[in-house]
C-alpha positions as CSV (number, residue, x, y, z in Angstrom):
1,X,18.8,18.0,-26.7
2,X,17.9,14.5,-25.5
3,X,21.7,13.5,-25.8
4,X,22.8,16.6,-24.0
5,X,20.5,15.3,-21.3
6,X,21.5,12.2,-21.2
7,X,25.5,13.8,-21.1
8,X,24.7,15.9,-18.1
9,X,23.1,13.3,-16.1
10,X,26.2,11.0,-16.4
11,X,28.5,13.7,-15.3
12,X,26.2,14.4,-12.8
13,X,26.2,10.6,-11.8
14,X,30.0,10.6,-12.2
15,X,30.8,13.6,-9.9
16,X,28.6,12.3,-6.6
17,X,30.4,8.8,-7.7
18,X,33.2,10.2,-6.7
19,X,32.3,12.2,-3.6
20,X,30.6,8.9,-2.3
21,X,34.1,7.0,-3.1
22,X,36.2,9.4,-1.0
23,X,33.8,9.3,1.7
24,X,34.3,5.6,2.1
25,X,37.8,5.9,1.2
26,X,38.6,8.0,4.0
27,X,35.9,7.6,6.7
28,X,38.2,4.9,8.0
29,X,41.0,5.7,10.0
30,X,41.2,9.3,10.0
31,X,41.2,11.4,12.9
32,X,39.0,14.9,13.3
33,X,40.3,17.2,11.8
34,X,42.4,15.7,9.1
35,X,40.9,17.3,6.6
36,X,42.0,20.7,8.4
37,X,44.3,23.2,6.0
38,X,44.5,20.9,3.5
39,X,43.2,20.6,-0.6
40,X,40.6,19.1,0.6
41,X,39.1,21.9,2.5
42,X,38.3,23.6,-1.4
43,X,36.7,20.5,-2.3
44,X,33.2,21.5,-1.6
45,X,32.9,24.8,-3.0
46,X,34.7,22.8,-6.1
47,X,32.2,20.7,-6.3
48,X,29.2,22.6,-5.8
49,X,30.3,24.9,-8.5
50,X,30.9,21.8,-10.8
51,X,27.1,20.8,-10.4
52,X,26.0,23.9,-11.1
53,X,27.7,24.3,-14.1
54,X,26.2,20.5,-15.4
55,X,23.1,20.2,-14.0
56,X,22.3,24.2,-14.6
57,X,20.4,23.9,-11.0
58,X,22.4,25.9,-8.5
59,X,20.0,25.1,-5.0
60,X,20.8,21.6,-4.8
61,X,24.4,21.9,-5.9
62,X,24.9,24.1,-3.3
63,X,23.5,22.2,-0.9
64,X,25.6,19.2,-2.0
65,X,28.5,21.6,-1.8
66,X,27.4,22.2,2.0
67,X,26.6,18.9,3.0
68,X,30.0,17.0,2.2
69,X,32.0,20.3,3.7
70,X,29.6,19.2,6.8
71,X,31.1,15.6,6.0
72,X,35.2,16.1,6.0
73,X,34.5,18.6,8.9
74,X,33.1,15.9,11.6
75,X,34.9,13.1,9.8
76,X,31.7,11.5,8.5
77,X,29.6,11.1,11.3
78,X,26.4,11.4,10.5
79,X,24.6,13.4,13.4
80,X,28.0,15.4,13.8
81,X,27.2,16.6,9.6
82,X,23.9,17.4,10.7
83,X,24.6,19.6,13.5
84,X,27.8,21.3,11.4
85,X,25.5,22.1,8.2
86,X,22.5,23.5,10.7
87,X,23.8,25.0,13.6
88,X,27.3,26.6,12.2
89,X,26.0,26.1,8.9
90,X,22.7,27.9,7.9
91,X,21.4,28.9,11.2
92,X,24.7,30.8,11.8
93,X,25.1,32.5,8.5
94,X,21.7,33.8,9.4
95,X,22.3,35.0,12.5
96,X,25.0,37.2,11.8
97,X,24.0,40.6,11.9
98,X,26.3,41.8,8.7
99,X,24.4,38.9,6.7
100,X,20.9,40.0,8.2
101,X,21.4,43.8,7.2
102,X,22.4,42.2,3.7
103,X,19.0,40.6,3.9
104,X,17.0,43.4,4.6
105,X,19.1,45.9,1.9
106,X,17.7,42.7,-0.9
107,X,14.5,42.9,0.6
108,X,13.8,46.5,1.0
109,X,15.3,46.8,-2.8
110,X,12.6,43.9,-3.7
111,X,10.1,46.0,-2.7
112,X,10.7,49.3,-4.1
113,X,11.2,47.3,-7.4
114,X,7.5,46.6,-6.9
115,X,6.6,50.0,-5.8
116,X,8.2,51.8,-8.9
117,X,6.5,49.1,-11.2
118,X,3.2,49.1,-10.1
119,X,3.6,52.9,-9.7
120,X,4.5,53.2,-13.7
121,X,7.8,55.2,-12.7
122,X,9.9,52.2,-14.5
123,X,7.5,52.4,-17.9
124,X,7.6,56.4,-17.8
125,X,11.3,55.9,-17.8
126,X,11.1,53.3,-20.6
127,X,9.0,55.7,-22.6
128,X,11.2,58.2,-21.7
129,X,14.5,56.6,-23.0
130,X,13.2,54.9,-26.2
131,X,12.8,58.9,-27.0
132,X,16.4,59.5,-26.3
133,X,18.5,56.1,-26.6
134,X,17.6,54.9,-30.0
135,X,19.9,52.0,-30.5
136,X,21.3,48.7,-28.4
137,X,24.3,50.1,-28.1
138,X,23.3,53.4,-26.7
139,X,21.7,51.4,-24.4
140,X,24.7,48.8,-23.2
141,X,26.4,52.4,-23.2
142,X,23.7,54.0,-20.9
143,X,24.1,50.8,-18.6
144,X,27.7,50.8,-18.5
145,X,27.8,54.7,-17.7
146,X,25.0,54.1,-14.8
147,X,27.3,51.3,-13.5
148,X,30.4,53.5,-13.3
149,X,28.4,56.3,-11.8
150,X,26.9,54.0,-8.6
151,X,30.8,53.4,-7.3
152,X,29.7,53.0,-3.8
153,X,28.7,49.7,-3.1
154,X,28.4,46.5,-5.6
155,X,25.5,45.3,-3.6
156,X,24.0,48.7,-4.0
157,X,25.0,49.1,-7.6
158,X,23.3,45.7,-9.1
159,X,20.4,46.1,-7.8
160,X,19.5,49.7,-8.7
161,X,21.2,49.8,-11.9
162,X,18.9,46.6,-12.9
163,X,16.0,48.3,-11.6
164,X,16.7,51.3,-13.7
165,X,18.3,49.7,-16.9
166,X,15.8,46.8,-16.8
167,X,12.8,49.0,-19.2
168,X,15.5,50.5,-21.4
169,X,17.3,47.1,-22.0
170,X,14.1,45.3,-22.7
171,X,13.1,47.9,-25.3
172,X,15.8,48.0,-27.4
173,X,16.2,43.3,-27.5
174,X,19.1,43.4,-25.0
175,X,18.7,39.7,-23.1
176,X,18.8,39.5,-19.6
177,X,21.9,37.5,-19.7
178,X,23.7,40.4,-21.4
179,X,22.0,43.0,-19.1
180,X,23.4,40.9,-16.4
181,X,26.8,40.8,-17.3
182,X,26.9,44.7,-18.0
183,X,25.5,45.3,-14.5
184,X,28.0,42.5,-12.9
185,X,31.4,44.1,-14.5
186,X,30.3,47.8,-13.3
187,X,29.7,46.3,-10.1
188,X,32.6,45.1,-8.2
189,X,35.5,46.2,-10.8
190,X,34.3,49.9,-10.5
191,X,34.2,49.7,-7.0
192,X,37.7,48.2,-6.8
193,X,39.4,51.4,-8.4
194,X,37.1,53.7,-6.3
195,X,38.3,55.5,-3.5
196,X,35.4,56.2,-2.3
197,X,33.7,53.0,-1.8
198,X,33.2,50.2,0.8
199,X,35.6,48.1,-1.1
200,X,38.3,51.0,-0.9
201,X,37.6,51.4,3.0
202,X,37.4,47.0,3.3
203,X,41.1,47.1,1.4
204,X,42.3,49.9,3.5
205,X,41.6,47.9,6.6
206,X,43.9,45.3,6.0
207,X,47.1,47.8,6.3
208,X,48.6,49.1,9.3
209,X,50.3,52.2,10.3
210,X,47.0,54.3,8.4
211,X,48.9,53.5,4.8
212,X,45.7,52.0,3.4
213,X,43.8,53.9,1.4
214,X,47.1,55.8,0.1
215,X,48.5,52.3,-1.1
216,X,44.8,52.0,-2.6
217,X,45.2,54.6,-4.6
218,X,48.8,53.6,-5.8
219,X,47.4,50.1,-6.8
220,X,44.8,51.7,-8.8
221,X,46.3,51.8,-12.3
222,X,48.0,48.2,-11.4
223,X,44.2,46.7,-11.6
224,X,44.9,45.1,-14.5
225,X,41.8,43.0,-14.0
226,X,39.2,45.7,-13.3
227,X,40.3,48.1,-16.1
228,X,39.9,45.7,-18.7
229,X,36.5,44.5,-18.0
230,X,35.2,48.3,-18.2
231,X,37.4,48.2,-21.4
232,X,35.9,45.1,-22.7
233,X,32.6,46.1,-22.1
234,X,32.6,49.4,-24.5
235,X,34.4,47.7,-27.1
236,X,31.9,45.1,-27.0
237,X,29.0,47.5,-27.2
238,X,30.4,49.6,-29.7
239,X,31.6,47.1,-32.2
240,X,28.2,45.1,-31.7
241,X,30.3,41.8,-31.0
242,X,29.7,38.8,-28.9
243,X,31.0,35.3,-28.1
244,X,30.1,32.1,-26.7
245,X,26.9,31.2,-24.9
246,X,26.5,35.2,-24.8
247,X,26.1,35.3,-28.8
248,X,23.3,32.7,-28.6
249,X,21.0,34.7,-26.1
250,X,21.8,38.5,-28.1
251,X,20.7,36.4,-31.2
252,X,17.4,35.0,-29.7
253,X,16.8,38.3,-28.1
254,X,16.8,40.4,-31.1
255,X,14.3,37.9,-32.6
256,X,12.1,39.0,-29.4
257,X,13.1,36.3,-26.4
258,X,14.8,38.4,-24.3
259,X,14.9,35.2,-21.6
260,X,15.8,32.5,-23.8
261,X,13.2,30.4,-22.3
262,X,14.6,30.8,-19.0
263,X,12.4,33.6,-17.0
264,X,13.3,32.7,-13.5
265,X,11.2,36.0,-12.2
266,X,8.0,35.8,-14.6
267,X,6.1,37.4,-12.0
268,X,8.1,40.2,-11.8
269,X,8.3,41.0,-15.0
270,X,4.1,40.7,-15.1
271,X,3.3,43.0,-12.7
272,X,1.0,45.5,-14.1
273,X,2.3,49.8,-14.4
274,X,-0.2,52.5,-13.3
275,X,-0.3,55.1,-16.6
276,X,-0.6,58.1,-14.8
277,X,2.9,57.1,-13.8
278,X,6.2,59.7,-15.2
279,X,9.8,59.5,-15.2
280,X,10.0,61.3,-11.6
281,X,8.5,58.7,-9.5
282,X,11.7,56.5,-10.7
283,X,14.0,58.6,-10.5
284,X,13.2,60.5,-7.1
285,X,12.7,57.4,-5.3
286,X,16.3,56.2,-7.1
287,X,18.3,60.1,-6.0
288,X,16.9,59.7,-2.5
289,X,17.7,56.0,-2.4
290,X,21.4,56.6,-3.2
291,X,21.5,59.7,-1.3
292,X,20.2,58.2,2.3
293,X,22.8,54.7,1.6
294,X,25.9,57.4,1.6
295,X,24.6,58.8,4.6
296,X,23.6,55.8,5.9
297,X,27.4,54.6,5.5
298,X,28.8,57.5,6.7
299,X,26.8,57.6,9.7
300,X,28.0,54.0,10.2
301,X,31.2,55.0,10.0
302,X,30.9,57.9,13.0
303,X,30.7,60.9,10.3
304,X,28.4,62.4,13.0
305,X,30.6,62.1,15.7
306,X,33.1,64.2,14.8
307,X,35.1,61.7,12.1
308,X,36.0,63.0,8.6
309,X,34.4,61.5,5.4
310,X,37.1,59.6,4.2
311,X,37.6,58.1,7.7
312,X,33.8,57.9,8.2
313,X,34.0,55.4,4.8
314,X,37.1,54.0,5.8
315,X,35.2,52.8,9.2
316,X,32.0,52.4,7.5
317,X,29.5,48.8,7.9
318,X,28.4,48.6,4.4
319,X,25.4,46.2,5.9
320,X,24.6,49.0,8.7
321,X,25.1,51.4,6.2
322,X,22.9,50.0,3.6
323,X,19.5,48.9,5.4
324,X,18.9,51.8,7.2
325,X,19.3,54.0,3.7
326,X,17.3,51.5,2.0
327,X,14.8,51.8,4.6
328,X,14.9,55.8,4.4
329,X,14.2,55.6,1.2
330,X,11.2,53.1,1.1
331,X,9.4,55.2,3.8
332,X,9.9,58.0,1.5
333,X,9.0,55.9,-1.6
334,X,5.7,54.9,0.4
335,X,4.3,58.7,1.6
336,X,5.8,60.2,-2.0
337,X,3.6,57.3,-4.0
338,X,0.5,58.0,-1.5
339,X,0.7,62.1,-2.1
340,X,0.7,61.5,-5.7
341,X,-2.0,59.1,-5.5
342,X,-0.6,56.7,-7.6
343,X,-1.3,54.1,-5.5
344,X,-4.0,53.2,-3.1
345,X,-2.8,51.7,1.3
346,X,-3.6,48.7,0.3
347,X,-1.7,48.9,-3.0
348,X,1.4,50.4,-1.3
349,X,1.1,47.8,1.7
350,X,0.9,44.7,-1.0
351,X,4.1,45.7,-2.6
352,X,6.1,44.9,0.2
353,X,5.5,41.1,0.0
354,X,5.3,41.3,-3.7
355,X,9.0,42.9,-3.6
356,X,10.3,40.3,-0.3
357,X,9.1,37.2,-2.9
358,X,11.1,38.3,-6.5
359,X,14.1,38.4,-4.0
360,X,13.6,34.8,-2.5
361,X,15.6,33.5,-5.2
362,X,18.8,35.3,-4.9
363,X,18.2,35.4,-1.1
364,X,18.0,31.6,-0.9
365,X,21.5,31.0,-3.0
366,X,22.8,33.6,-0.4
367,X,22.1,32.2,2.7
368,X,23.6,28.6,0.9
369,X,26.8,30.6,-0.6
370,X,27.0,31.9,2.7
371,X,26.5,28.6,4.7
372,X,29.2,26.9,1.9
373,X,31.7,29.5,2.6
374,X,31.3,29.1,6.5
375,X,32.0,25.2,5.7
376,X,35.2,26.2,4.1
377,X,36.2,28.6,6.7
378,X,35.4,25.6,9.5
379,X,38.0,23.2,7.5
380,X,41.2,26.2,7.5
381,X,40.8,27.3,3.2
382,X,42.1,30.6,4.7
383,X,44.9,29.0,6.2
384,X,45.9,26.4,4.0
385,X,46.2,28.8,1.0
386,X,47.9,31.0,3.3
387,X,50.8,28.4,3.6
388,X,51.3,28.0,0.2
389,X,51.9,31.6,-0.6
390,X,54.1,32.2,2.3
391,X,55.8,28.6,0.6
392,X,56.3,29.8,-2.5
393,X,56.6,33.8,-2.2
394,X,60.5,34.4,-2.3
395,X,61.4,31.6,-5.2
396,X,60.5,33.6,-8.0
397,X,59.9,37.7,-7.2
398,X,59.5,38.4,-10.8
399,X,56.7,36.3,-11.5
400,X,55.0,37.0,-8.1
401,X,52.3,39.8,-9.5
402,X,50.9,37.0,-12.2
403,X,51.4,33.9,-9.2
404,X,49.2,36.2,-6.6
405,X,46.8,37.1,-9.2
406,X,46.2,33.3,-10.0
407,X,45.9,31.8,-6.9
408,X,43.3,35.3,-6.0
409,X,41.3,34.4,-8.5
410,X,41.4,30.3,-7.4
411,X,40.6,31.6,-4.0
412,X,37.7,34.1,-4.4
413,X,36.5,31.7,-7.4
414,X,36.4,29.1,-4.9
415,X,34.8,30.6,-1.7
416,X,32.6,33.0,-3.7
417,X,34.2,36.0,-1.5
418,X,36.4,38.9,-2.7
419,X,36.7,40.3,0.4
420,X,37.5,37.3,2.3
421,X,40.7,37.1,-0.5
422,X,41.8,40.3,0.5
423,X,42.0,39.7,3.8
424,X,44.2,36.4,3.3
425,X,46.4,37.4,0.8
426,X,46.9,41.3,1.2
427,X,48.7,40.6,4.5
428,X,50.9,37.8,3.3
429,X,51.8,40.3,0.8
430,X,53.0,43.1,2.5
431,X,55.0,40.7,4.8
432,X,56.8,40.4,2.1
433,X,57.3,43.9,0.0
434,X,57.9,46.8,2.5
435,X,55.3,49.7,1.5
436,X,58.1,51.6,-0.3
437,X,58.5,48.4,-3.1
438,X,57.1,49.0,-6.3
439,X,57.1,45.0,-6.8
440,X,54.4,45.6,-3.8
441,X,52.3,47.9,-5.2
442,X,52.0,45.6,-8.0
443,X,51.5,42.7,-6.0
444,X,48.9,44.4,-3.6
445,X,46.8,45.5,-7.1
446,X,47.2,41.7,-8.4
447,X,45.7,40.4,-4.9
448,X,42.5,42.8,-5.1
449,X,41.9,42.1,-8.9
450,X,42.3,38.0,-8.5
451,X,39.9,38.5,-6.1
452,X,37.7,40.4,-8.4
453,X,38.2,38.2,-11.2
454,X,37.2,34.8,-8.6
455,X,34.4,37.0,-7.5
456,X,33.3,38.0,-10.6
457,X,33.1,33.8,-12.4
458,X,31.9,31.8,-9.3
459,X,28.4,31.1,-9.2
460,X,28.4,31.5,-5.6
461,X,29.6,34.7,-5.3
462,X,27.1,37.1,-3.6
463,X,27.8,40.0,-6.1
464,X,27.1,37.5,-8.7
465,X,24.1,36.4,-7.5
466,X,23.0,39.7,-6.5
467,X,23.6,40.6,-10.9
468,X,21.0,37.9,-11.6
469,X,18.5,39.8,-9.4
470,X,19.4,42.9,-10.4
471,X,18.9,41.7,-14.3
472,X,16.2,39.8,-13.3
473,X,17.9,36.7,-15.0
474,X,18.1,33.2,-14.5
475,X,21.4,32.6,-12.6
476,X,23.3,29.4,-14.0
477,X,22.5,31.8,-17.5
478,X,24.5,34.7,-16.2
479,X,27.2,32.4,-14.5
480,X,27.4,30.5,-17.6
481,X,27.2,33.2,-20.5
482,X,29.7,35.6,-18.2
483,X,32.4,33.0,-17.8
484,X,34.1,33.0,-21.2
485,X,34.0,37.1,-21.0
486,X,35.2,37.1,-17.7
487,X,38.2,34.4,-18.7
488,X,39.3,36.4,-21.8
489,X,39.9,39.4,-19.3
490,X,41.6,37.4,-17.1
491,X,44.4,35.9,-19.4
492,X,44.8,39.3,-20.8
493,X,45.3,40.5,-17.1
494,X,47.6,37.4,-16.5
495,X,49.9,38.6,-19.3
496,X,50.3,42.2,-17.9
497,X,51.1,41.0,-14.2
498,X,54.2,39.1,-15.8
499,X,55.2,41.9,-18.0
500,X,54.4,44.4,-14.7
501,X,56.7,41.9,-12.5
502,X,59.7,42.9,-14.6
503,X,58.4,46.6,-15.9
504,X,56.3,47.7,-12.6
505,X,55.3,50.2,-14.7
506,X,51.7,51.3,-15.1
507,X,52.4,53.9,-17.9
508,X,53.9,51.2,-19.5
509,X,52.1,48.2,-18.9
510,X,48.3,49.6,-19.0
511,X,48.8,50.3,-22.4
512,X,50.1,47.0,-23.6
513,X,47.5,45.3,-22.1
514,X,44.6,47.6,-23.4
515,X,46.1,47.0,-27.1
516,X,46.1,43.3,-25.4
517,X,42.7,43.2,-25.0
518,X,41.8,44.9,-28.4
519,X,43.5,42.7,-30.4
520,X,41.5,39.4,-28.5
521,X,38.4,40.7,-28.8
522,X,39.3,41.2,-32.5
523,X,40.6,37.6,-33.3
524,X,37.6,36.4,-31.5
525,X,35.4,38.2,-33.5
526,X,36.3,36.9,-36.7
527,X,36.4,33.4,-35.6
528,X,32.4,33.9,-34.0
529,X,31.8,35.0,-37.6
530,X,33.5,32.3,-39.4
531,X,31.6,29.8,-36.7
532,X,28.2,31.5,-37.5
533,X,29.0,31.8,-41.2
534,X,29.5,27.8,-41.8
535,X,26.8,27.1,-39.6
């Protein structure tokens, strides 16, 4: 442990070495703006991730992260860094209204977490399921399904399936790391081969002539990326199989640590249930919750004024959308709870603040994923990767599904936004393959599930972050013990966008890369049992 220490601290040493070298380096001679569209406006996401990943502290490497994007932007000067990192930094981030109805969705969600707790709705449902899932894997299985079911929004989908999953999971020895990771890979990948979701109507967006959510659909068995990881995820349940740092916390969680020492939301997890409480004040609080955030979209989205459904998602502000059904539902939480007398004013009134504070974690490495992703966007990542595709797009056309899929997955990995990926690389795409190309179909599919994939690894990615909350799980654990999963599925999703650049295929290619995917899991397997056996 010691030297492990001692290991991390030198890297640690090493990496802000080196950021303190290139700021001397370069602080002389260069003009404003140099480090515009250039490699080196990906260097600080780079290197907040890189922190994150040795030091396992993800606050202060984001703010390192933030701090030197401040630094190339205003060429080093110190009070210009200051006034970059506050002002169109953190202050900015929070200003926006999108960001702020984001806020109050995590907050709201806090507290009706607290409400159900206290209330006992959450340990009637545990009581409930231990009756009727009797194994771990009916209960990665229950998770998985509950993920699939929740398409609508990732945001939305994290959150309550964690809130709903988190009793069951705990029952049956399922860690928080692994609860995290089920909850993650039904988040974003189901709602990337959903038509009916915000991510369907934020694709849609970026094509013209009204194409969008028909070339949506098209794209759907093309997401290589997306069907895997749903893959992945039963075959890991149902063969009772696990890898890498994931295999370490299943093994300490069936011996009763569900946390592996690391219980980021203690309090949370302490708060004490009212008996009297039964499986209905859950799941009536849960119906009406995902019942007032579709109509909250919709409404967002001008259902009401005439629009159709499709269009009224197509239009829809997911943030808009999202707080005012969150906040339906909590006033309906708040009377329901009162009528039943589970809970006294004061009781219902104390939850609120009990539910805003077990969210100030993920809302603080928010607002500095957001703020590091405005520093990128104020040095040109956008348009710097941009160039590169446009440079490189007519060299090979074969090979372009697997190139756009990597450089997706850089991206969104990078910037910690899927949606942001979409919106550089979808158009660059289509300026290339008319509508009617299969090659662009492909292409368009490979874009949304590198961005997916980027999403779905970087630790300062806002569905990622929003997993940890969900699961109630220390963060550098999830990023950390989802990684290898998430790379496996990748590299199996890398070899089917080559094979789908010369057979653009899906009938074809789907099931090569399923069998793919099967036979990885497989080899790994047996070498995690030939690692544990000599150990």
């Amino acid at each position: 442990m010691k030297r492990n220490r001692i290991l991390k601290m030198v890297l640690t040493v090493a990496v802000l070495a080196a950021i303190v070298v290139c700021a001397l380096c370069m602080a002389d001679g260069t003009q404003t703006g140099g480090f515009r569209e250039s490699i080196w406006a990906l260097v600080p996401p780079i290197i907040a991730i890189a922190l994150a990943l040795i030091t396992k502290e993800v606050y202060s490497s984001l703010l390192v992260g933030i701090v030197f994007g401040g630094l190339l932007y205003s060429n080093f000067n110190f009070e210009g860094t200051i006034n970059h990192v506050l002002s169109d930094g953190i202050v900015s981030v929070l200003s926006d209204s999108y960001n702020v109805g984001i806020l109050v969705f995590l907050v709201v969600l806090g507290a009706m977490v607290s409400l159900m707790n206290r209330a006992g709705g959450s340990a009637a449902f545990g009581r409930w399921a231990s009756t009727h899932i009797k194994s771990r894997v009916g209960a990665q299985l229950a998770t998985v399904a509950l993920g699939v079911l929740i398409f609508i929004d990732d945001y939305f989908n994290c959150l309550t399936v964690g809130s709903v999953m988190r009793p069951v999971t705990d029952k049956h020895n399922i860690s928080r790391a692994k609860l995290a990771y089920l909850i993650d890979a039904t988040a974003a990948p189901i709602c990337i081969i959903a038509p009916v979701s915000s991510w369907a109507a934020a694709v849609s967006s970026y094509v013209e002539e009204g194409n969008g959510l028909q070339l949506f659909i098209k794209a759907i068995p093309f997401n290589f990326y997306a069907i895997l990881t749903i893959a992945m995820m039963i075959i890991l349940a149902i063969f009772k199989m696990d890898f890498g740092p994931m295999a370490k916390h299943e093994r300490n969680a069936e011996k009763g640590d569900i946390f592996s020492g690391l219980q980021t939301y203690a309090d949370a997890a302490s708060e004490k249930a009212n008996p009297r409480g039964r499986v209905p004040d859950l799941i009536l609080p849960i119906i009406v919750l995902i019942v007032s955030c579709v109509i909250g979209m919709i409404y967002s989205g001008g259902f009401f004024s005439g629009e159709s459904f499709i269009a009224a998602f197509s239009n829809s502000d997911a943030s808009v959308g999202l707080m005012i059904g969150s906040s339906a539902a909590l006033i309906f939480t708040l009377i329901y709870y009162f009528c039943r007398r589970l809970m006294s004013f004061r009781e219902l009134m104390g939850s609120i603040p009990e539910g805003f504070k077990s969210m100030v974690p993920a809302i603080l490495i928010l607002t500095f994923a957001w703020s590091l992703k405005a520093m990128t966007d104020s040095l040109g990542a956008a348009d710097y990767v941009a160039s590169l595709v446009k440079a490189s797009a007519g060299g090979f056309r074969s090979f372009l599904p697997a190139v756009v899929f990597l450089i997706g997955c850089f991206l969104s990995f990078a910037t910690g936004t899927s949606w942001g990926t979409f919106g550089i690389l979808i158009p660059i795409t289509l300026s290339v393959f008319p509508l009617s190309d299969p090659l662009g179909v492909v292409c368009i599919s490979a874009c949304m599930a590198g961005a997916v994939c980027g999403d779905h690894c970087s630790p300062i990615s806002d569905t990622t972050i929003m997993a940890s909350a969900g699961a109630q799980c220390d963060h550098v654990t999830h990023v950390s013990t989802q990684l290898p999963y998430a790379i496996v599925a990748a590299a199996v999703s890398f070899v089917g966008y080559i094979i789908a650049g010369f057979v653009p295929n899906a009938l074809i290619v789907l099931p090569i890369s399923l069998a793919l995917m099967v036979a990885t899991l497989l080899t790994m397997r047996v070498v995690t049992q030939k690692k544990v056996a000599a150990k």
